[in-house]
C-alpha positions in Angstrom: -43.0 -22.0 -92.7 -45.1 -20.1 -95.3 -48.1 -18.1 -94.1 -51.8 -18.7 -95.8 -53.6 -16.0 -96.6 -56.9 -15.6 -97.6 -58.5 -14.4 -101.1 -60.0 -11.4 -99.8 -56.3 -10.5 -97.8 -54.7 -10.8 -100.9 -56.9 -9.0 -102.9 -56.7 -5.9 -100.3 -52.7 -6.2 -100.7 -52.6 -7.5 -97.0 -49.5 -9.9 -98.3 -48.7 -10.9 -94.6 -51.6 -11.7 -93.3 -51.3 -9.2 -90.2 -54.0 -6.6 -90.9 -56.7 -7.1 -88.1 -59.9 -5.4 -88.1 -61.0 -3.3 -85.6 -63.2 -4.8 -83.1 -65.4 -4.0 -80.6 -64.3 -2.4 -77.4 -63.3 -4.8 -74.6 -62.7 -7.0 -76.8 -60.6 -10.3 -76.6 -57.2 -10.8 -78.1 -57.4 -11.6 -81.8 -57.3 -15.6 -82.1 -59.4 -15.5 -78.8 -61.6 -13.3 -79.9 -62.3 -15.3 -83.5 -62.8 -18.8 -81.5 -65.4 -17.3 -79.1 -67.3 -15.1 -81.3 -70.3 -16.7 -82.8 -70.6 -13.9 -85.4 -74.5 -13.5 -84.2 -74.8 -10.3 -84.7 -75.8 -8.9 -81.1 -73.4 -6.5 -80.7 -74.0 -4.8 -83.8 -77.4 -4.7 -83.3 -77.3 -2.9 -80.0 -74.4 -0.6 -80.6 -76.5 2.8 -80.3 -73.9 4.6 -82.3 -73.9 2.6 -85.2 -70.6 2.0 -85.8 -70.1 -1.7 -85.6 -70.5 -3.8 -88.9 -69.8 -7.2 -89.6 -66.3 -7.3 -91.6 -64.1 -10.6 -93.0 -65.2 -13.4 -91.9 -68.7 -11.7 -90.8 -67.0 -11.0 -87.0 -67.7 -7.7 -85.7 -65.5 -4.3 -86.6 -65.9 -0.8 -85.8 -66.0 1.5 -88.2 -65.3 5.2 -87.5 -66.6 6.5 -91.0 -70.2 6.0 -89.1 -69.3 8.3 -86.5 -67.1 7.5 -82.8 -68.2 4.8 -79.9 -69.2 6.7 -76.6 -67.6 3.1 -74.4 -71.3 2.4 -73.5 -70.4 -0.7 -73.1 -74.0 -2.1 -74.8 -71.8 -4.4 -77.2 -70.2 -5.8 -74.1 -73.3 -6.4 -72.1 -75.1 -8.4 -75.3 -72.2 -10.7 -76.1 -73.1 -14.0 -74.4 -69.6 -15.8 -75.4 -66.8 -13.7 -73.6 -65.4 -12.4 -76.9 -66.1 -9.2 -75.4 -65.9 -8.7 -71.5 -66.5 -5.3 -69.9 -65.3 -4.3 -66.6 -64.6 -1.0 -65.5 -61.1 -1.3 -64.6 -59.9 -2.2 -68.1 -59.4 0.2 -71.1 -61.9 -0.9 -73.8 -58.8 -1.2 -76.3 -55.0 -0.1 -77.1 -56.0 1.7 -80.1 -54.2 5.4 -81.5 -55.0 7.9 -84.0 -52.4 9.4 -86.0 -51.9 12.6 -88.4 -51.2 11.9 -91.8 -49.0 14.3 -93.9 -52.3 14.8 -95.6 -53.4 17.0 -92.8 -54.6 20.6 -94.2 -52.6 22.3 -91.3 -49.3 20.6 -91.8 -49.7 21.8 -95.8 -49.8 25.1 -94.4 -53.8 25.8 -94.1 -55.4 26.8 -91.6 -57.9 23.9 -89.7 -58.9 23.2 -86.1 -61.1 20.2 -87.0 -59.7 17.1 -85.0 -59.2 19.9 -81.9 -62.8 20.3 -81.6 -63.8 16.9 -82.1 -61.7 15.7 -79.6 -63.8 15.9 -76.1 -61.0 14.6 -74.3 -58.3 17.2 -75.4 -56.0 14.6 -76.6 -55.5 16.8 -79.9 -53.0 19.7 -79.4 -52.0 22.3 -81.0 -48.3 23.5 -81.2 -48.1 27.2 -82.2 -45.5 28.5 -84.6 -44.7 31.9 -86.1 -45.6 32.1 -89.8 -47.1 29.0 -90.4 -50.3 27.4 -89.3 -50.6 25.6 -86.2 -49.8 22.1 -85.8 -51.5 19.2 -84.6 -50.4 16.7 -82.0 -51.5 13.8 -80.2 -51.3 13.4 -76.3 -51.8 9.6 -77.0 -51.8 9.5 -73.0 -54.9 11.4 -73.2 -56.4 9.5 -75.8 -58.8 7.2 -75.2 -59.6 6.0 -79.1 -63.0 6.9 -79.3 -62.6 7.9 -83.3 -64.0 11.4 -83.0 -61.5 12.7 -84.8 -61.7 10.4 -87.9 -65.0 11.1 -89.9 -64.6 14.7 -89.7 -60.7 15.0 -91.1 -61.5 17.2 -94.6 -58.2 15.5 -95.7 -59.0 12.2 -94.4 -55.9 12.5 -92.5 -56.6 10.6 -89.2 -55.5 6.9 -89.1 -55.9 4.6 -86.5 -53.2 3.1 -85.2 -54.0 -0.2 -82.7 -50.2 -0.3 -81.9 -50.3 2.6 -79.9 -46.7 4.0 -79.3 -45.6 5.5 -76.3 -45.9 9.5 -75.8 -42.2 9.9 -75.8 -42.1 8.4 -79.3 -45.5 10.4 -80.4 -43.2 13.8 -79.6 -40.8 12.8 -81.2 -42.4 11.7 -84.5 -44.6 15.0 -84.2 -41.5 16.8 -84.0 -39.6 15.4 -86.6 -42.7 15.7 -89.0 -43.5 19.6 -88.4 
């Protein structure tokens, strides 16, 4: 059976119809989280960090270019429908940066960036003689806030929400430095 796309996912070179937006923290799986969301807008309203933003379809999306969510929790609390559902026992989302080959250090400059963003230590550095240090991600330590995104000088920082295990993380750190 064919998929259908939409205009706009053609148009953006999504072919297959499988890149979803980022939404909210806690939020609900996708086709869940599309049928219960009435796209009213409360979420974005109250996020204090100013990150949310109405994407395709005008549902919710986070966007790290307008800085990293704190998990308040505020977008949870205003939606009414149970598209989003805080609770303190749950992670607000499965989401993963990762370090581009566009990262200054890995060209061989010097750059600390993402390690001081990152509150939660999650960004590493691995040492090595003659060469500047490399970056790594602890993705067990990670929690997804974005911190690291926005201030990337070589817009390196993606965000992955397939997070892979920490095992495979090393191993795709090691292979790439």
């Amino acid at each position: 059976m064919a998929r259908v796309i939409n205009r706009t996912q053609f148009l953006r070179g999504d072919f297959r119809g499988t890149r979803i937006p980022l939404r909210p923290p806690w939020s609900a799986e996708e086709n869940t989280f599309v049928s219960l969301c009435t796209r009213c807008d409360d979420c974005i309203r109250v996020c204090p960090q100013n990150i949310l933003l109405r994407a395709q379809g005008g549902f919710p999306a986070v966007d790290f270019l307008r800085g990293e969510c704190t998990f308040c929790h505020a977008c949870a609390d205003a939606c009414q429908t149970g598209a989003l559902a805080w609770h303190a026992d749950t992670l607000p989302w499965r989401v993963t940066p990762e370090i581009g080959e566009e990262c200054l250090a890995r060209r061989g400059i010097f750059c600390l960036t993402c390690t001081e963003q990152c509150m939660r230590g999650a960004i590493k550095l691995r040492q090595q003689a003659g060469r500047a240090a490399q970056p790594y991600i602890e993705t067990a330590a990670c929690n997804g806030c974005g911190a690291c995104y926005r201030p990337c000088p070589a817009a390196a920082i993606r965000i992955s929400t397939s997070p892979i295990s920490d095992e495979k993380n090393a191993i795709a750190q090691e292979v790439r430095i």
